[in-house]
N, C-alpha and C positions, 0 to 999 in steps of 0.2 A: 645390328646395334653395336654401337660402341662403345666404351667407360664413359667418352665426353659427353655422348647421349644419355646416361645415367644420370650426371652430374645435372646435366641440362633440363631431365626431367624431372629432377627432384627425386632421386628413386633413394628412400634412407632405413637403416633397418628400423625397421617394424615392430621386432620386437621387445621392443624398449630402450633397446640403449641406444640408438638413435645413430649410428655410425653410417658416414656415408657409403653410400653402396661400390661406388666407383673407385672411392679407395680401398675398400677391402677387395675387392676383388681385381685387384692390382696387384694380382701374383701367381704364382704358377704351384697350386697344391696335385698332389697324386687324387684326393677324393673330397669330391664335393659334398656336403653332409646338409639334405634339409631338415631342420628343426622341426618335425611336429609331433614331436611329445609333449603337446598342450598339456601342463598340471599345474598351473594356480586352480584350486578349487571352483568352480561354478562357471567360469569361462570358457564360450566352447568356438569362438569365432575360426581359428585356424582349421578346426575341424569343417566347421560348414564351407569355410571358403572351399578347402581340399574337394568335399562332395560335390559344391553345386557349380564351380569355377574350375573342375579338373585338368583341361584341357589348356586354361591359360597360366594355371601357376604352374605344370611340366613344361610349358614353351619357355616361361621363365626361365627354367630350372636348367633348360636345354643351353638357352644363352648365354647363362653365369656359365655353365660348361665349356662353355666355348668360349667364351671369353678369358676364361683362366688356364682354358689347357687341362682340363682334368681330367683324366683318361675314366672314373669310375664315378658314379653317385650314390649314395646311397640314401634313403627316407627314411630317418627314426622315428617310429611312429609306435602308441601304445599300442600291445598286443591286444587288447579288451576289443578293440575297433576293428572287429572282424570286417564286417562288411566293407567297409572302407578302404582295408587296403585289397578286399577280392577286386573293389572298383579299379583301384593305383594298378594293380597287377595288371589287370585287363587292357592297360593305356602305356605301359611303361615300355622302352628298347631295353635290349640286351645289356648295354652299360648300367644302368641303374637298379640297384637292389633293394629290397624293402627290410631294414633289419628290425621285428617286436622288441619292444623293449618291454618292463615292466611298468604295472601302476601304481607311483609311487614319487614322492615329492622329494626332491625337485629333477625330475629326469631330464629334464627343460635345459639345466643348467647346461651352460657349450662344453665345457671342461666332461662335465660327466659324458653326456650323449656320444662326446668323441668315442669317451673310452668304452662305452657301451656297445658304439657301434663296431669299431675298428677295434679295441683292443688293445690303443695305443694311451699312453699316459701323458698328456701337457705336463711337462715342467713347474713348479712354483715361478711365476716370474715369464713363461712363457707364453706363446699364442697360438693356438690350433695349426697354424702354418709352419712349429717347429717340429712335427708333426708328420709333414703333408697333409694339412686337412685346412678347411673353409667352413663355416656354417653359415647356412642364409636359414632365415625366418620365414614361415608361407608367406605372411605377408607380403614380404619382400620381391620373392619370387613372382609373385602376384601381380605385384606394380610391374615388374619387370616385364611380366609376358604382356602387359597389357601397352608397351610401347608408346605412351602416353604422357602426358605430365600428374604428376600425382597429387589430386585434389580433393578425396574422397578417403573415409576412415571406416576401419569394420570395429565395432563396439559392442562386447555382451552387455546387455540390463538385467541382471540378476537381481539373486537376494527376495526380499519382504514385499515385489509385485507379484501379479494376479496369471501374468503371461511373461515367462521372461523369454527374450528374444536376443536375435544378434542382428544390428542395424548396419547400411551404409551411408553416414552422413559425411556433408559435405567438411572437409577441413577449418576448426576456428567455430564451428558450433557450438552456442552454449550448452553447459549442462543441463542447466532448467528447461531448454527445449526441449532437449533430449527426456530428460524424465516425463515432458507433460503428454509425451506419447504413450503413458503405464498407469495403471491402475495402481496406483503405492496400497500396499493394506497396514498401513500404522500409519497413526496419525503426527508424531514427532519421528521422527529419523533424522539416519546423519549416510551419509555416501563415501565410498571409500571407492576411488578412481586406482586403475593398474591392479587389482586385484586385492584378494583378502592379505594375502602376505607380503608381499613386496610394493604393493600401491603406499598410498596418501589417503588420510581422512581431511575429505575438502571442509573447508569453510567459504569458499566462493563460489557458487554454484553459476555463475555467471561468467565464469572458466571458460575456453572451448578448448573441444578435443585437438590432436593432433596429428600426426601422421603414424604417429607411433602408441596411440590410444589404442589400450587391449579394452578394456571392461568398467562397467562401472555399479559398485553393488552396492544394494540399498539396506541398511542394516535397521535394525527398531532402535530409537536412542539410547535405552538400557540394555543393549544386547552387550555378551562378554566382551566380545570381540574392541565394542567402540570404546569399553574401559580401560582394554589393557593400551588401546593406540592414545587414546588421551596419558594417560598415565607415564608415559613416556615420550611425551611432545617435546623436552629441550632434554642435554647431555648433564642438566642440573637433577631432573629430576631420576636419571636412571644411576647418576653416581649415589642421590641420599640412600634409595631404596638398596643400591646393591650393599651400603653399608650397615642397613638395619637387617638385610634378612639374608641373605647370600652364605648357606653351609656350607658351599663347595664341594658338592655332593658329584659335580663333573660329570652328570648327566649332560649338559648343554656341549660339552664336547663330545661324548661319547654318541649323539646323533648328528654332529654337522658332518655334513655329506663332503665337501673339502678333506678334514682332518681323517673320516672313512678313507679316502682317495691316498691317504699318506701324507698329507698337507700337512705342515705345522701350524694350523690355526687352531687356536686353544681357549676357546669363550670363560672357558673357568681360571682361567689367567688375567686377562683383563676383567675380569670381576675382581680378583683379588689385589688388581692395581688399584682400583678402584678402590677396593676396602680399605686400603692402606697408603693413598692419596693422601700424604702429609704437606705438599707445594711441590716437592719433588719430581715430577709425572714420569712415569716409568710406562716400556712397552714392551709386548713381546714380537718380537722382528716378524713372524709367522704370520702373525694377526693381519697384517697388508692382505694378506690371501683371502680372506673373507670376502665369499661371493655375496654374501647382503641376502641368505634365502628366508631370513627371518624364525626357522624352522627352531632353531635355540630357544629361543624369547616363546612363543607361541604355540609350542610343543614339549621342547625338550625339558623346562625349568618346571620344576612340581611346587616353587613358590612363587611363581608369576612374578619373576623378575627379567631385566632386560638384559640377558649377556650380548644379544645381538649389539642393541645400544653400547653397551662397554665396549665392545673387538671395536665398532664404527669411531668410537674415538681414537683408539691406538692407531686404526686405519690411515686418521688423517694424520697424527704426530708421525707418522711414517711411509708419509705417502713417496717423500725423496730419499729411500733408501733402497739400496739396492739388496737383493738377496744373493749369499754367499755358501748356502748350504747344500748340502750333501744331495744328489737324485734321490727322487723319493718313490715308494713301492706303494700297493694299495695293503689295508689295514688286514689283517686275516678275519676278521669280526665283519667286513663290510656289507655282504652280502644278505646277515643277518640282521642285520640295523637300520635297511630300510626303513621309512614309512609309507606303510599302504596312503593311499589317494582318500579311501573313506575312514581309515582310522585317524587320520587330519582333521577333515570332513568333522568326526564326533568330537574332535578336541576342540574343536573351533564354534561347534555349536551349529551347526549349517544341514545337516541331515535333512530340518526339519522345510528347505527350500527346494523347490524342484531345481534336479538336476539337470534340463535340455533347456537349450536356447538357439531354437531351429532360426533359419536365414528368413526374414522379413521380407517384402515386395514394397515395405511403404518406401515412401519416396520425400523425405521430409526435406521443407523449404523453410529456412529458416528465418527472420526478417532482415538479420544483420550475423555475418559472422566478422569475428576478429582473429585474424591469423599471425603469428608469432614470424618472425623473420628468421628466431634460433627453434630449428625443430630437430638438430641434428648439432653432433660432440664438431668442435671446430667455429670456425666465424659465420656470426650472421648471415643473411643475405643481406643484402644492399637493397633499399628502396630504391623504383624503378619509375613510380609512379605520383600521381600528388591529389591533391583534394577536388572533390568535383570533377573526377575524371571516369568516366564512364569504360566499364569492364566488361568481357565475355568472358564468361567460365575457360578456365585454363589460358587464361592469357598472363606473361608472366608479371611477376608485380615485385619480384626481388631477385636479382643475380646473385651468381655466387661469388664471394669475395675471398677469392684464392683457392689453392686447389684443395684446402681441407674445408671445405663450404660445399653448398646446395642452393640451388634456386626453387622457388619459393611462387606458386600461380594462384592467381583467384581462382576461388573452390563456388562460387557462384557469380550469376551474371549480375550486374549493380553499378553502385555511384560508391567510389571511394569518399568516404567521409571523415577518416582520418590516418594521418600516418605519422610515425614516431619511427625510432631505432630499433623500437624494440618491437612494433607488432602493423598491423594496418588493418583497418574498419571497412568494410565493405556492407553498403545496404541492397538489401537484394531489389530485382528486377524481376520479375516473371512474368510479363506480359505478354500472352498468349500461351 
């Protein structure tokens, strides 16, 4: 397999930021580092993929190796999951090492897991490859070993059903399909897609997943959680609050896992730009470094306010600056400062849902899905195809337009029914 066969099959990270695969691994790291220290709360897909698809996200895994020249890999995976890596152990070569990490949010994060794994600290402003390192996502991996075009999404359904599960649905499937496969037990809810912390609270449930679709969790309409993401839906409403109640108590610093690392990111600073937002707008240059882990706002503030929201505004006033400071060291307090995985779990209110969402067999047909042209950071795909034109699953339906692009395949068999710039309609076919 080649990078242009990546590009070709669509292969984009997984998990969640959407970066082409082809380009990132368009380079020569010392160590390759898989990402499965699954820790958004209730989402367990990465882990099921690992158990029940072993065999094809190491193939993967073997190929990004080889494709970058990596002389070492290693697997961060939570230590809790004994079993799982006895399985990895028992399948793995000599090159590749399994290093536990703890349970504890956000060990997920690439910046962190590096330094977990390896020891080594990313830069402010830098990227795992300054470094020598690489992070791929299972997912990713996944797509990879499977040599294929990538048509198909793994999705936990957690939260407020009866059986929560991890599905594989086709690419561009609505959400409502998706839910009508569950037993919801509340009769009003609201869904929060990409997980409890770093997801969205949808309002269009007519949505479809994407390639880089982790989870999708069904919360009760009065549950904490849906008040605090309401309560901070635009940058208006987390400046009023941080001006009525924000003591600067600098807890919300004292847990982001960044600023732990040595980071200058300082949530109790952009709060207090906020408080003292006269037209002025003032930022702290640090604040760019905010990994977005939400962990501030949703844990760290004992007045349920948003610092996360405040840093994400300075974020953008500073997205074109460049950083000029000093190498940074990790925090001496760091170690100490984790957050456990269920002491999250109780802040958030989630205890009370089961914890497993073992791998499904269903095989859901969906009537119609609609797939996005942008499923990945860079340009569209290019439509390839047009109305009334009849499709086979994995056939493609959008090239990539340049080399920071991905191409883009029907995720079922069908009659294209509409196409635009920004997505294409495919109704499905299953006859026979």
């Amino acid at each position: 397999m080649t990078l242009s066969d990546l590009q070709q099959n669509g292969v984009i990270g997984a998990g969640g930021a959407g970066f082409p695969a082809h380009v990132k691994l368009n380079a020569q790291p010392e160590i390759l580092i898989m990402n499965a220290a699954e820790c958004e709360p209730l989402l367990h897909k990465d882990k099921e993929l690992l158990r029940h698809h072993t065999q094809t996200v190491l193939q993967g895994f073997e190929t990004a190796m080889q494709l970058t020249g990596a002389a070492q890999g290693i697997i961060g995976i939570k230590a809790k999951h004994r079993a799982l890596i006895n399985l990895l152990k028992s399948q793995i070569r000599d090159s590749i090492s399994i290093i536990p990490v703890g349970d504890f949010y956000p060990a997920g994060d690439e910046v962190t897991l590096v330094y977990l794994t390896t020891g080594r600290l990313v830069q402010p402003g830098d990227l795992p490859l300054s470094v020598g390192c690489v992070v791929q996502n299972v997912e990713t991996l996944y797509n990879m070993g499977l040599e294929q075009p990538v048509v198909d999404t793994f999705i936990t359904v957690a939260g407020a059903v009866a059986s929560p599960r991890t599905l594989r649905v086709p690419v561009g499937t609505a959400y409502r399909d998706i839910l009508a496969q569950f037993d919801i037990r509340t009769r009003q809810y609201r869904v929060r897609s990409g997980g409890l912390m770093m997801g969205s609270l949808e309002t269009n449930l007519n949505q479809g997943v994407t390639k880089y679709s982790a989870g999708l969790v069904v919360l009760p309409a009065d549950h904490a959680c849906v008040d605090m993401y309401e309560r901070y839906r635009t940058p208006q409403q987390t400046d009023r609050l941080a001006k009525a109640g924000c003591d600067q108590c600098n807890f919300c610093t004292e847990y982001c896992p960044r600023y732990l690392l040595g980071y200058p990111v300082r949530p109790e600073t952009a709060m207090r730009d906020r408080m003292f937002n006269t037209g002025d707008p003032k930022a702290h240059s640090g604040n760019q470094f905010c990994c977005e882990c939400n962990l501030c706002t949703l844990f760290g503030c004992p007045e349920s306010l948003d610092p996360k929201g405040a840093t994400l505004i300075e974020k953008k006033m500073l997205r074109n600056e460049s950083w000029q400071g000093l190498p940074v060291t990790p925090h001496p307090m760091m170690n100490y400062r984790k957050v456990p995985t269920r002491k999250l779990m109780q802040r958030l209110d989630v205890l009370q849902f089961s914890d497993k969402a073992p791998l499904s067999d269903l095989k859901l047909r969906p009537e119609q899905v609609r797939i996005p042209l942008r499923q990945h950071i860079g340009a569209p795909a290019v439509p390839v195809v047009e109305t009334g034109q009849s499709l086979q699953r994995m056939d493609l339906i959008g090239k990539p337009d340049g080399d920071l692009s991905s191409a883009v395949h029907a995720s079922i068999s069908g009659t294209v029914t509409n196409v635009t710039e920004t997505h294409i309609v495919i109704r499905g076919n299953y006859a026979g």
